[in-house]
gemmi code that builds the backbone of each chain (N, CA, C; Angstrom):
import gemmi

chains = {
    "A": [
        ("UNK", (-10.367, -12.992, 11.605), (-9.342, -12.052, 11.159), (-9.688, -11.567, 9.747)),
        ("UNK", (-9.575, -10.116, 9.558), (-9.941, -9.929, 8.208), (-8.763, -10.310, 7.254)),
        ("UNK", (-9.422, -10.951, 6.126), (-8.646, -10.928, 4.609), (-8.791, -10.612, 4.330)),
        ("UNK", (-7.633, -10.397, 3.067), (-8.002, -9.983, 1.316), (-6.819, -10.990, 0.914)),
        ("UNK", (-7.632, -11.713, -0.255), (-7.071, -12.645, -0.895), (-7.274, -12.135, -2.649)),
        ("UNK", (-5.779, -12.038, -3.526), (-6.043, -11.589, -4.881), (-5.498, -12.787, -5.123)),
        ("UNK", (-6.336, -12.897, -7.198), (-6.436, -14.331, -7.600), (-6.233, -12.970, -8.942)),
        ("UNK", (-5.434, -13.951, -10.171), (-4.372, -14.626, -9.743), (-2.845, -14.258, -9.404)),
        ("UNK", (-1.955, -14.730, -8.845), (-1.020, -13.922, -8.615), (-0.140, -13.349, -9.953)),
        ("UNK", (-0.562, -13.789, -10.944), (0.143, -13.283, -11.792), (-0.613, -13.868, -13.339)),
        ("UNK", (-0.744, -13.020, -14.198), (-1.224, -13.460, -15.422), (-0.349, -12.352, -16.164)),
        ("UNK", (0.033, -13.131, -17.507), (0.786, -12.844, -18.867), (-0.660, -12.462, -20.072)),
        ("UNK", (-1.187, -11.171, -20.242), (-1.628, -10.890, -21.736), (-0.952, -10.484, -22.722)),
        ("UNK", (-1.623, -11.289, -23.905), (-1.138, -10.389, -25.090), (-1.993, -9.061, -25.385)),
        ("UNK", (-1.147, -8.310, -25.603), (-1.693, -6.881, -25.988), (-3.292, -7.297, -26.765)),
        ("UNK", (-4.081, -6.523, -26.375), (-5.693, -6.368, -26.820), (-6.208, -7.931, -26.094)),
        ("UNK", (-5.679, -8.434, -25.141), (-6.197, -9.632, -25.044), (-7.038, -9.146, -23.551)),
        ("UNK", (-8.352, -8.887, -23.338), (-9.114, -8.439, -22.451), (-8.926, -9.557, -21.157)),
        ("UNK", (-9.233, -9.420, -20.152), (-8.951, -10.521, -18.573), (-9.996, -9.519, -17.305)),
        ("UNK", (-9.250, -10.713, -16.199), (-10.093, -9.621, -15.385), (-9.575, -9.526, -14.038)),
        ("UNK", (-9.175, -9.163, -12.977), (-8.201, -9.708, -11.707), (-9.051, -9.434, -10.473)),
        ("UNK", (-9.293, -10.275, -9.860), (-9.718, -10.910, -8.919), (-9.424, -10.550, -6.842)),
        ("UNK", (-10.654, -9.874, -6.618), (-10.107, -9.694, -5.011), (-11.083, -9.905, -4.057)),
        ("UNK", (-10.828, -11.124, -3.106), (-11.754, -11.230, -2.242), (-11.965, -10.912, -1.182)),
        ("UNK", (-12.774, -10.622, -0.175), (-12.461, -10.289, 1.107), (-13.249, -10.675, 2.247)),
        ("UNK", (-12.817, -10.505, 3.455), (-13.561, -11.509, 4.129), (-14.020, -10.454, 5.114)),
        ("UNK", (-13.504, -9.256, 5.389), (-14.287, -8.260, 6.291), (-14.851, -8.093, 6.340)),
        ("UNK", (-16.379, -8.046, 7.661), (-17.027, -7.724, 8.146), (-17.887, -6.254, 8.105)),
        ("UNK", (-19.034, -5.534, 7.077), (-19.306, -4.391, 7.376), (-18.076, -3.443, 6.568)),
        ("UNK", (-18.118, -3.831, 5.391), (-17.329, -3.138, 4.632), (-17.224, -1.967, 4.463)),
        ("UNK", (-16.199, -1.088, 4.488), (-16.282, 0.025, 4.885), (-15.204, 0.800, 3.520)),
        ("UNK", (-15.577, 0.097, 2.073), (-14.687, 0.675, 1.243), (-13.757, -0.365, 0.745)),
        ("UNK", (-13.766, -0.871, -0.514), (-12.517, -1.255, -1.348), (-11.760, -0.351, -2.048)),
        ("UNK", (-10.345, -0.728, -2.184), (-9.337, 0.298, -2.823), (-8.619, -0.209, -3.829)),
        ("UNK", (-8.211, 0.339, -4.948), (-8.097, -0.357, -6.254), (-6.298, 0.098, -6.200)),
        ("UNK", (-4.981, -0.145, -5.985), (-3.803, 0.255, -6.042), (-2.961, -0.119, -7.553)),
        ("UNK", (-2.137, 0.630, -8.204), (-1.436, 0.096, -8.888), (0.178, 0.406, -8.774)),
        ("UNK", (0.722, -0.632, -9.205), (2.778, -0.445, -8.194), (3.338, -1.083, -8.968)),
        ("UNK", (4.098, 0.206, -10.177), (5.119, -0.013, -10.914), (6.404, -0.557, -10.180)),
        ("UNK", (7.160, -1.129, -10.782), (8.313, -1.490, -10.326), (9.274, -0.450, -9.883)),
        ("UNK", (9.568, -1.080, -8.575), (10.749, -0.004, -7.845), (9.855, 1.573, -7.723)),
        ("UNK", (8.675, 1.210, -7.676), (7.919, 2.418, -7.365), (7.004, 2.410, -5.818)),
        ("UNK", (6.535, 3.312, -5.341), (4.998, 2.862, -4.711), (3.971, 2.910, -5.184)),
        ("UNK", (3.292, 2.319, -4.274), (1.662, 2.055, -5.204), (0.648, 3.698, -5.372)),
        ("UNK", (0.015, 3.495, -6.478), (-0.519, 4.571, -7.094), (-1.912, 4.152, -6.808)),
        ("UNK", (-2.524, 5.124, -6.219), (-4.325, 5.080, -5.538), (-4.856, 5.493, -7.387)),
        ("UNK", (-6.081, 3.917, -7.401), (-6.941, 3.849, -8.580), (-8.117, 4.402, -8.416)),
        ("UNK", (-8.794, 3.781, -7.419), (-10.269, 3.407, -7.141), (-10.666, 3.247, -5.859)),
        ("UNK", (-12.056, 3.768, -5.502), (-12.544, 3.096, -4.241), (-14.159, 2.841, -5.399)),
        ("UNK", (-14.236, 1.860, -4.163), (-16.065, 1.117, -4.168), (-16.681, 0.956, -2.734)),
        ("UNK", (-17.259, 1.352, -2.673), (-18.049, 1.435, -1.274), (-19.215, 1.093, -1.792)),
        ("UNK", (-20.571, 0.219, -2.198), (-20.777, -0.617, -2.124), (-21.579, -1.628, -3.581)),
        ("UNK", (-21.868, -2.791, -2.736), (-22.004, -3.780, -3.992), (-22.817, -3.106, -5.332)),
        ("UNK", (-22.165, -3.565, -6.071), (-23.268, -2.957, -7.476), (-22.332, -1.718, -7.950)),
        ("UNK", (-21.361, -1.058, -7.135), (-21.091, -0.177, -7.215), (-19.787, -0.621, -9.154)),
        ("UNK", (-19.693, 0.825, -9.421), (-18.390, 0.048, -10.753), (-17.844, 1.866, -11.153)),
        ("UNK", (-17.173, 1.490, -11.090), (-15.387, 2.656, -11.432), (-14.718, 2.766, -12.948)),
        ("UNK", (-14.221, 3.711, -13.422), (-13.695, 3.107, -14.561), (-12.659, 4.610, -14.812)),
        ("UNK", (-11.573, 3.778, -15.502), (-10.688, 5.063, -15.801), (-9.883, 4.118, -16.925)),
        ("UNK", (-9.674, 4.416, -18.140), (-9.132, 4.681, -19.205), (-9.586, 2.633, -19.516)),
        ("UNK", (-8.294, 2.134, -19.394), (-8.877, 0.731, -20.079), (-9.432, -0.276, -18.639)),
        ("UNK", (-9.262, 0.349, -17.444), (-9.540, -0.057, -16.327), (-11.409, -0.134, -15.915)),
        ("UNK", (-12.152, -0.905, -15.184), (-13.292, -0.938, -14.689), (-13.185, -1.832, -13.533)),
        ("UNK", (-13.691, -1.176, -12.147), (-13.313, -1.983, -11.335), (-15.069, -2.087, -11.029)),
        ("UNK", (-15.791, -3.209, -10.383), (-16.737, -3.618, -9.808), (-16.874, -4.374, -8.589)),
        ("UNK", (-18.114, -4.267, -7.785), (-17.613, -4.410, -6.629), (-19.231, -5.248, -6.245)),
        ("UNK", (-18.546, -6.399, -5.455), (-20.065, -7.459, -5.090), (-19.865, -7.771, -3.746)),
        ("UNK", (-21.029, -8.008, -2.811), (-20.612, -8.141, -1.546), (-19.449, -9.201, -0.476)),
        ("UNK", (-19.000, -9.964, -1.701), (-17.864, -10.767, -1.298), (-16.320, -10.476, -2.030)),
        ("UNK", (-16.383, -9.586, -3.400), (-15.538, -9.514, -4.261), (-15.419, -8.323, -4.621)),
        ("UNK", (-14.668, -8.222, -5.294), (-14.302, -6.719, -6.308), (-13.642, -7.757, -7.762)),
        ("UNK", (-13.906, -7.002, -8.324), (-13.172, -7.190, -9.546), (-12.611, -5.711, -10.821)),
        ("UNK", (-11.437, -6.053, -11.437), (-10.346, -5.483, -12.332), (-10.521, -5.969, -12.972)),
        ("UNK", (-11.139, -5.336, -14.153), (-11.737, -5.590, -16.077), (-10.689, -4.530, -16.515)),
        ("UNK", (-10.059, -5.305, -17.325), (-8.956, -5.053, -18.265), (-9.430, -5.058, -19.581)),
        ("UNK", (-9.927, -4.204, -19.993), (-10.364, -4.481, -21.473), (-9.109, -4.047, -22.531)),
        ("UNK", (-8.651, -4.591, -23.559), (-8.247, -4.774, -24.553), (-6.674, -3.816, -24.250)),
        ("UNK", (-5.921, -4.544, -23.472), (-4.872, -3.794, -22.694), (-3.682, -3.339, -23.870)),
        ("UNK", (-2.963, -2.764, -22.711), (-1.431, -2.108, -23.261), (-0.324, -2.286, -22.908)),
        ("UNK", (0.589, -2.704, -23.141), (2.089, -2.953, -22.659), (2.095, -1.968, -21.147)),
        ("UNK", (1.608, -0.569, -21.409), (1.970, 0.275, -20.223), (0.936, -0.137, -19.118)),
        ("UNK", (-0.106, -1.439, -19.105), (-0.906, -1.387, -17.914), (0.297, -2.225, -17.370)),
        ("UNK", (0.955, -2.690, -18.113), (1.799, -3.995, -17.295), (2.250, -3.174, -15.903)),
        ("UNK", (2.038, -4.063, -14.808), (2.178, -3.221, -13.142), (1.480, -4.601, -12.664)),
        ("UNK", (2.081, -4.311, -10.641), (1.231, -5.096, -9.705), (-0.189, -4.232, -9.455)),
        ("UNK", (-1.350, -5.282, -9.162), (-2.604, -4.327, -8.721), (-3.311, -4.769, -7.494)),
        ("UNK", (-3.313, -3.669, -6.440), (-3.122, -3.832, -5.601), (-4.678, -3.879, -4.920)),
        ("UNK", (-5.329, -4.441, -4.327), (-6.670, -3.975, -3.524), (-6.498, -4.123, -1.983)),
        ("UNK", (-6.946, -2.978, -1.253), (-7.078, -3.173, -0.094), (-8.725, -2.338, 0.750)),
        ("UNK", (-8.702, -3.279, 1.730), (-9.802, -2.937, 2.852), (-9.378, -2.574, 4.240)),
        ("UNK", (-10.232, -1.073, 4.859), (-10.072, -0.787, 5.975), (-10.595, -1.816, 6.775)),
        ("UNK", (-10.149, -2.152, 8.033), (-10.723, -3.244, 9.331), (-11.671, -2.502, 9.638)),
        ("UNK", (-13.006, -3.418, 9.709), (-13.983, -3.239, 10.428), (-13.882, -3.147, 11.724)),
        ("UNK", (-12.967, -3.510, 12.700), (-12.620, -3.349, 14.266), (-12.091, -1.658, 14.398)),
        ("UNK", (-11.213, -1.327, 13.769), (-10.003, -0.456, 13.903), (-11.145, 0.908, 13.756)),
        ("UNK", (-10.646, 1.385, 14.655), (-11.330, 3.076, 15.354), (-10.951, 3.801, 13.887)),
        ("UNK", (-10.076, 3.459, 13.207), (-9.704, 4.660, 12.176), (-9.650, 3.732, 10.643)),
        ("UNK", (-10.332, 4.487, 9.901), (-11.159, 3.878, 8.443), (-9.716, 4.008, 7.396)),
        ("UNK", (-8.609, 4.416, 8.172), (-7.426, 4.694, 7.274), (-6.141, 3.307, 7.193)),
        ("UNK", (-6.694, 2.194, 8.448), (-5.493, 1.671, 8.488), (-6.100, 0.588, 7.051)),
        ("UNK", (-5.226, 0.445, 6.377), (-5.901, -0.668, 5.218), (-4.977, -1.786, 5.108)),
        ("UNK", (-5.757, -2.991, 5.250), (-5.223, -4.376, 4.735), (-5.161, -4.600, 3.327)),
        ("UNK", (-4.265, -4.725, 2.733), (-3.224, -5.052, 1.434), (-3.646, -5.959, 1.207)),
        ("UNK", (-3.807, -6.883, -0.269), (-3.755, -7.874, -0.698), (-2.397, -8.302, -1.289)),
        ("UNK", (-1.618, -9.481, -1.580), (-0.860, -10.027, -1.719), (0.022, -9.400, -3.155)),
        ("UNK", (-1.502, -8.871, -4.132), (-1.637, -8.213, -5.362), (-1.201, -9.390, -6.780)),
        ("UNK", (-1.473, -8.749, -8.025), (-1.647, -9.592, -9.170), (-0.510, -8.877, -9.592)),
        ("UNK", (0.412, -9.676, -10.617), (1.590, -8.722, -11.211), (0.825, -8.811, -12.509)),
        ("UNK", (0.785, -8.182, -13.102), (0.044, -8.424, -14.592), (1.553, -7.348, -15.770)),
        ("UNK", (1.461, -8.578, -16.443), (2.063, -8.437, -17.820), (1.654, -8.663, -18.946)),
        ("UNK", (1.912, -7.321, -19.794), (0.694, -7.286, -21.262), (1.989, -7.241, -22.254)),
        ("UNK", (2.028, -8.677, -23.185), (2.725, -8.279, -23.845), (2.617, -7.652, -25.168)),
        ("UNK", (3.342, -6.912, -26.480), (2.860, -6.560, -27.059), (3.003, -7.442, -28.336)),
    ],
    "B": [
        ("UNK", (6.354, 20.433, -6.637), (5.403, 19.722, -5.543), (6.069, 18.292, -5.312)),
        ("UNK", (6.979, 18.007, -4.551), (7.352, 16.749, -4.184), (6.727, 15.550, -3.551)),
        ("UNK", (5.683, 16.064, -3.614), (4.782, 14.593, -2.708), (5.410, 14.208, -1.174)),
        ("UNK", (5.545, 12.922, -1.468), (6.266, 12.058, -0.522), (7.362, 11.939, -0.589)),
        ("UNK", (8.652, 12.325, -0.111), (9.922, 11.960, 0.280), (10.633, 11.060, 0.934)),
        ("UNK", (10.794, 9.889, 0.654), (11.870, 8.912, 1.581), (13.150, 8.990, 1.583)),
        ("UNK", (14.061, 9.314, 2.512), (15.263, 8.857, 2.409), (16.237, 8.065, 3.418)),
        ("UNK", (16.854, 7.434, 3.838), (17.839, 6.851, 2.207), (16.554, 6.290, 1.620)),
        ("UNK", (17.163, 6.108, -0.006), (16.247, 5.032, -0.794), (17.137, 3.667, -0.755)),
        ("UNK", (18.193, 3.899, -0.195), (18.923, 2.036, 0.005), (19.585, 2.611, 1.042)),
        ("UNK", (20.156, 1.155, 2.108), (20.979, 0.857, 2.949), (21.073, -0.176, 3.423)),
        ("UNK", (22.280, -0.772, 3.374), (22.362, -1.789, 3.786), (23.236, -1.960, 5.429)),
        ("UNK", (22.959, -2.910, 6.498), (23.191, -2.483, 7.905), (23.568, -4.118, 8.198)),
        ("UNK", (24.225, -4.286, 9.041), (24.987, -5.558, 9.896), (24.265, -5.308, 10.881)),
        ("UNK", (23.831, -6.809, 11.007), (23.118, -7.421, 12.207), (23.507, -6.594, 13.868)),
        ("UNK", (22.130, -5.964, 14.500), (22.402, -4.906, 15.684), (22.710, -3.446, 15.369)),
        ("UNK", (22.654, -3.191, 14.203), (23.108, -1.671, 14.033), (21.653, -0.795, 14.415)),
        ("UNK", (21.709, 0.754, 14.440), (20.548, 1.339, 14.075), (20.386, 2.182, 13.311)),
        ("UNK", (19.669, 2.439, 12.724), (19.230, 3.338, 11.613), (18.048, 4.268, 11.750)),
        ("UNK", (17.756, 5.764, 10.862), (16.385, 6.134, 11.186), (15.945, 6.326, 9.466)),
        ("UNK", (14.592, 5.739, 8.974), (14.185, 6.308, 8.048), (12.973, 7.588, 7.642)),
        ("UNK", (13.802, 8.371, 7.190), (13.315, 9.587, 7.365), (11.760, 9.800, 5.928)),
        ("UNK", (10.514, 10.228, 6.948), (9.597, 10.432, 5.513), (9.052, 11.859, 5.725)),
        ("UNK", (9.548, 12.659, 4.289), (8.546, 14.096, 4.210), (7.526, 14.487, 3.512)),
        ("UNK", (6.646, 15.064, 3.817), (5.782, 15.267, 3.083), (5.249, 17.025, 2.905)),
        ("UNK", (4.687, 16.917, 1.649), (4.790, 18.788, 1.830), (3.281, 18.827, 1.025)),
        ("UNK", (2.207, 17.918, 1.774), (0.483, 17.696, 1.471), (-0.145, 18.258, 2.248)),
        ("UNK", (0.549, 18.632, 3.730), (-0.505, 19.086, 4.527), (-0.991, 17.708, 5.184)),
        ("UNK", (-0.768, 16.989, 4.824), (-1.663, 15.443, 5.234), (-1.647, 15.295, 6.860)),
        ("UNK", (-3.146, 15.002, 7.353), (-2.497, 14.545, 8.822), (-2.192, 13.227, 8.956)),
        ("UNK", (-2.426, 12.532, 8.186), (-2.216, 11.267, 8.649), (-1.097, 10.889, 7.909)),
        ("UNK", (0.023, 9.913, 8.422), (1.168, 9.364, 8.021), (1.527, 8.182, 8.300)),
        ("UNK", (1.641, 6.986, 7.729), (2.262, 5.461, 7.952), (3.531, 4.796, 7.202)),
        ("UNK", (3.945, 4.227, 8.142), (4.716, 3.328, 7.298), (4.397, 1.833, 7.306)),
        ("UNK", (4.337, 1.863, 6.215), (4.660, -0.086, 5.857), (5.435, -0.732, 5.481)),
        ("UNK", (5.901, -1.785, 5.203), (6.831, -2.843, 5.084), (6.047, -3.594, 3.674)),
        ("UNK", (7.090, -3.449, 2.729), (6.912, -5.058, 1.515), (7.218, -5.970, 1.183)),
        ("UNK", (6.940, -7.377, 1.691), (8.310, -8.134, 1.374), (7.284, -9.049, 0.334)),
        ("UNK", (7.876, -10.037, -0.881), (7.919, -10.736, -1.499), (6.379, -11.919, -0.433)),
        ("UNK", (5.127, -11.588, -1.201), (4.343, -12.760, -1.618), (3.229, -12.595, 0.188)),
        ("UNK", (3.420, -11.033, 0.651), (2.780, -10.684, 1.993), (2.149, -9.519, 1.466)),
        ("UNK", (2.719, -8.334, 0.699), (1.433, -7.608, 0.668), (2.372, -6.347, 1.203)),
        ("UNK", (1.837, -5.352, 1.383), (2.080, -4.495, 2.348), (1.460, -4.551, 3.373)),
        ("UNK", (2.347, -4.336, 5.102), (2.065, -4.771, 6.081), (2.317, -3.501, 6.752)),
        ("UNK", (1.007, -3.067, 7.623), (1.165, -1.673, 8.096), (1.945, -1.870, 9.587)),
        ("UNK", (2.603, -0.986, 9.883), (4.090, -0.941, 11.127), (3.892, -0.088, 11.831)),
        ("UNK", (3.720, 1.108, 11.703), (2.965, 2.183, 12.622), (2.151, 3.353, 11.884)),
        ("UNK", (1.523, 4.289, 12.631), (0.937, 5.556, 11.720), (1.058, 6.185, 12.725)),
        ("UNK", (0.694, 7.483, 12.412), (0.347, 9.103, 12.671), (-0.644, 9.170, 12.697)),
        ("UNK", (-1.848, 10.267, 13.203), (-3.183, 10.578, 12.944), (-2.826, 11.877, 13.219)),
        ("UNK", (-1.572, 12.701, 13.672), (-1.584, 13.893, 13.986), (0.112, 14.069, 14.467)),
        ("UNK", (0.345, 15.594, 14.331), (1.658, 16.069, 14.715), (1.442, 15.576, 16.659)),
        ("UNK", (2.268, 14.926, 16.747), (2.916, 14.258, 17.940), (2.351, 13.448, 18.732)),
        ("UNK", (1.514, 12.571, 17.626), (1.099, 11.364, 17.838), (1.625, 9.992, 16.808)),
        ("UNK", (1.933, 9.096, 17.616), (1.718, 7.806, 16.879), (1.104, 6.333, 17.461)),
        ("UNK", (0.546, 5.462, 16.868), (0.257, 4.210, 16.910), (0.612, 2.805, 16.134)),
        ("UNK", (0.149, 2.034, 16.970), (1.300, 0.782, 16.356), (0.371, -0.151, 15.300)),
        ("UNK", (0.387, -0.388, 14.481), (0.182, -1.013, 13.229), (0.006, -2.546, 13.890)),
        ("UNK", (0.084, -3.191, 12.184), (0.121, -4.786, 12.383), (1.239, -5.379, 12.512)),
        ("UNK", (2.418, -4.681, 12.684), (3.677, -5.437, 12.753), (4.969, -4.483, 13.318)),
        ("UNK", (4.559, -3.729, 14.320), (5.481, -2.780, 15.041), (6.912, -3.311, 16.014)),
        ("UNK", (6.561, -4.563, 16.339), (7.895, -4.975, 16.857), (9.233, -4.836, 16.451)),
        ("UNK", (9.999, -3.847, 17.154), (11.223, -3.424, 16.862), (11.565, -2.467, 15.719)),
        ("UNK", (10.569, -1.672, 16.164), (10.275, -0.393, 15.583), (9.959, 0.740, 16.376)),
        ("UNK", (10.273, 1.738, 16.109), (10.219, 2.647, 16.675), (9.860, 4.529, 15.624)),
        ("UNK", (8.938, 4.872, 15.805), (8.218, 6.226, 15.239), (8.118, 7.244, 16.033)),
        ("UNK", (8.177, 8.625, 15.359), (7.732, 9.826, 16.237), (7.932, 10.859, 15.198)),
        ("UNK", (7.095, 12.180, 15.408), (6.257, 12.562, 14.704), (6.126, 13.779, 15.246)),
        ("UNK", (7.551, 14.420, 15.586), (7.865, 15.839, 16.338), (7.194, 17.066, 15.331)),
        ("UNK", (7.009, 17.048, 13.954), (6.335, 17.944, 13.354), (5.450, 17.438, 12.216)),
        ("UNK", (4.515, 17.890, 11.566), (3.400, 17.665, 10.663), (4.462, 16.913, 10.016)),
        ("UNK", (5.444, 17.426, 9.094), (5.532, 17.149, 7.626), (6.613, 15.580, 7.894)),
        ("UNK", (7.002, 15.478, 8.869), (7.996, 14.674, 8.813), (7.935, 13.380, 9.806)),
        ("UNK", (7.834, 11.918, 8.878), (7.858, 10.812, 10.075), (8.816, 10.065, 10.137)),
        ("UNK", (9.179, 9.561, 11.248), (10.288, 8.914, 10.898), (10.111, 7.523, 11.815)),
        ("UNK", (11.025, 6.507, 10.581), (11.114, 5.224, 11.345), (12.505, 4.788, 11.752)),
        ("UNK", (12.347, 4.232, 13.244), (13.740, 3.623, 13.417), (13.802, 2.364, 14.036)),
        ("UNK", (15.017, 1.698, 13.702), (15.532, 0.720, 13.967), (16.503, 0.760, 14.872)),
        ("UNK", (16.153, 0.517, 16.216), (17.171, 0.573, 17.327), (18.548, -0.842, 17.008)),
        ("UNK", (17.697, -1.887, 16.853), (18.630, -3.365, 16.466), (18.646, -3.944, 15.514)),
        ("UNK", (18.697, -3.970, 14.030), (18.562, -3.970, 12.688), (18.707, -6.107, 13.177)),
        ("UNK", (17.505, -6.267, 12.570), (18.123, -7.979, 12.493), (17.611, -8.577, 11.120)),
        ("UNK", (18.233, -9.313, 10.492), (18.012, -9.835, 9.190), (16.271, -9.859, 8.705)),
        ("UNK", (15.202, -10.067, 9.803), (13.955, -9.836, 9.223), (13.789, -9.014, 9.017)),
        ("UNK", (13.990, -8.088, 8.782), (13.791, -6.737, 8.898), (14.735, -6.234, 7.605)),
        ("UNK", (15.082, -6.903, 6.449), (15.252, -6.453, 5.300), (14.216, -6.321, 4.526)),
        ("UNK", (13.754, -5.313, 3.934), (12.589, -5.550, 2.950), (12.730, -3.808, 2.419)),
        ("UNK", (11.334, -3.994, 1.990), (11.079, -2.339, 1.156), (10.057, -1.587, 1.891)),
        ("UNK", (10.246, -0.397, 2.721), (9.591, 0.540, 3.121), (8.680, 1.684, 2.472)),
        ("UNK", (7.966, 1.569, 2.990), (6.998, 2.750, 2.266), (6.868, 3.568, 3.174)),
        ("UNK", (6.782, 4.973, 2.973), (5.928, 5.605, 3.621), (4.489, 6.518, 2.869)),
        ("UNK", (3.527, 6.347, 3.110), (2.323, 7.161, 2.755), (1.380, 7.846, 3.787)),
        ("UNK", (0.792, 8.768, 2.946), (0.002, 9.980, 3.831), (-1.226, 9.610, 2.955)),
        ("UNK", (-2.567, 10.345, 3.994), (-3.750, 10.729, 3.541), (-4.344, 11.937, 4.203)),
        ("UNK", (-5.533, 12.458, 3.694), (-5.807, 13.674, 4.505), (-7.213, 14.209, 3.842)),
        ("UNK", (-7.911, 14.769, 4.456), (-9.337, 15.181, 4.057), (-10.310, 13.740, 3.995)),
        ("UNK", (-11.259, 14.171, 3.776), (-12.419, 12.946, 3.295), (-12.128, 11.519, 2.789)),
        ("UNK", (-10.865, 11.485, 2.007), (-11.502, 10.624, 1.084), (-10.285, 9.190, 2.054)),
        ("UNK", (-10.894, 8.612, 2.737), (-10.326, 7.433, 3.488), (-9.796, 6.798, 2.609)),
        ("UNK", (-8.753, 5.844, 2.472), (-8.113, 4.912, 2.225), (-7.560, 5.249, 0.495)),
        ("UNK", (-7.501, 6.887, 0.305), (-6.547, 7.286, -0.720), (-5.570, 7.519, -0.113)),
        ("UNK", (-4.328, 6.505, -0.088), (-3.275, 6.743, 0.223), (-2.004, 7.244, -0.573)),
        ("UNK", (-1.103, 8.856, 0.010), (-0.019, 8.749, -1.460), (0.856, 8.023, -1.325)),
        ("UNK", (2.236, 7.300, -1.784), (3.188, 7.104, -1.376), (4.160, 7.490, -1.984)),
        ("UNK", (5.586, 6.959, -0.982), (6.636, 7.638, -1.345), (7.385, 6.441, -2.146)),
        ("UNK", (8.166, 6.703, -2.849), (9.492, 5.659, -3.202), (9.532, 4.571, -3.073)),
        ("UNK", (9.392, 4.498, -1.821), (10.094, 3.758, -1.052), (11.599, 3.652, -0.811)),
        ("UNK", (11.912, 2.438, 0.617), (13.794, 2.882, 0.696), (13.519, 1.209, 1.158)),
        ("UNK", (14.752, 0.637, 0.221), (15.624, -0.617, 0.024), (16.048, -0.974, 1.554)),
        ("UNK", (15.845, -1.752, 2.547), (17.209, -1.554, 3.188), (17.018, -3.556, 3.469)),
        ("UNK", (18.587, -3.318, 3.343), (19.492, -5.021, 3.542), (19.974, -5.292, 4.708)),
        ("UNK", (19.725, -6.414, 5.965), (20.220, -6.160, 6.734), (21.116, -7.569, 6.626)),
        ("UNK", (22.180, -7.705, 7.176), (23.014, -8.759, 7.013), (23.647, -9.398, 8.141)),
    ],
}
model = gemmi.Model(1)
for chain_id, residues in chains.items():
    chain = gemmi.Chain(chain_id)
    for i, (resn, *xyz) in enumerate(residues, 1):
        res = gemmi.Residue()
        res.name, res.seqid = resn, gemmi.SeqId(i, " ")
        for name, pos in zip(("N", "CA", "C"), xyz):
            atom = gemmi.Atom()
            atom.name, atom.element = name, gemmi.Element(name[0])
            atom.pos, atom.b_iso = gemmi.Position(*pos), 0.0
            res.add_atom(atom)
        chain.add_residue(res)
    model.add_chain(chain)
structure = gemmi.Structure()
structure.add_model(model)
structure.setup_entities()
């Protein structure tokens, strides 16, 4: 059965305090990681894709990287406003259509200032 | 440009009632899903769209019900509302190339009791 497992479920920074958040997956013939972020009482906001290992993303204090078992969320020297859940998901390697995506559990991350 | 539209964004329903939750979109998108969020699972996909007057059943469609009489509008219903079935709904679209950019909407609250 495919996973995605995010580590950790939750980490507290202090403002400028750099980290990194964690997503593993167990699917078969990867067909694309997806980087989500989901303010409260919001829906999730599309970051990133990585399609394949080696591959790396980046938008403002965000860098996402991507290895054939993992992805990873580099937080460099954050801001009160990254504080949000972050979400990664993978399409099933079985499923006829590259759109249905498995969710990870997600990281709540809080930056304080 | 309204994106994604859910409504209601809350309701709360007694055990056996039914309800429909209504999602619009004004993207053009062909594709349309809804998912389910509950506390420490992730988002869990329930059914999708791939096209005006089509649908298919997700990872967790039991006692659910979709249809998809025109492009812009999907809707989910609940023939027998039963207490699992409280959580937070999403609905999101995608469309063109880029697989597993999903938008979403709001989401809608609903309590069943």
């Amino acid at each position: 059965e495919d996973q995605v497992t995010q580590s950790p479920e939750a980490l507290r920074l202090q403002e400028g305090e750099s980290s990194s958040l964690n997503c593993s997956y167990t699917v078969s013939g990867l067909r694309g990681l997806f980087w989500y972020r989901q303010d409260p009482g919001k829906g999730p906001e599309f970051l990133f894709t990585l399609y394949s290992a080696g591959e790396e993303k980046e938008k403002e204090r965000l860098k996402a990287t991507l290895t054939k078992k993992e992805s990873f969320l580099h937080i460099t020297a954050p801001k009160p406003e990254d504080s949000a859940t972050y979400l990664c998901a993978v399409p099933p390697f079985s499923s006829g259509s590259a759109r249905q995506l498995t969710f990870g559990s997600g990281t709540q991350l809080t930056v304080l200032p | 440009n309204a994106g994604v539209t859910q409504t209601p964004k809350f309701r709360v329903l007694k055990t056996g009632q039914s309800m429909t939750l209504l999602c619009a979109q004004d993207m053009n998108h062909e594709y349309m899903y809804w998912y389910r969020q509950d506390p420490g699972m992730g988002l869990r996909l329930i059914h999708y769209s791939v096209g005006e007057g089509t649908t298919a059943k997700g990872e967790v469609p039991d006692g659910y019900n979709v249809s998809r009489l025109k492009k812009q509008n999907f809707l989910l219903g609940l023939e027998s509302a039963a207490p699992s079935q409280t959580s937070v709904y999403f609905c999101a679209t995608s469309g063109g190339a880029r697989t597993g950019e999903l938008f979403f909407g709001e989401g809608s609250r609903l309590t069943v009791l």
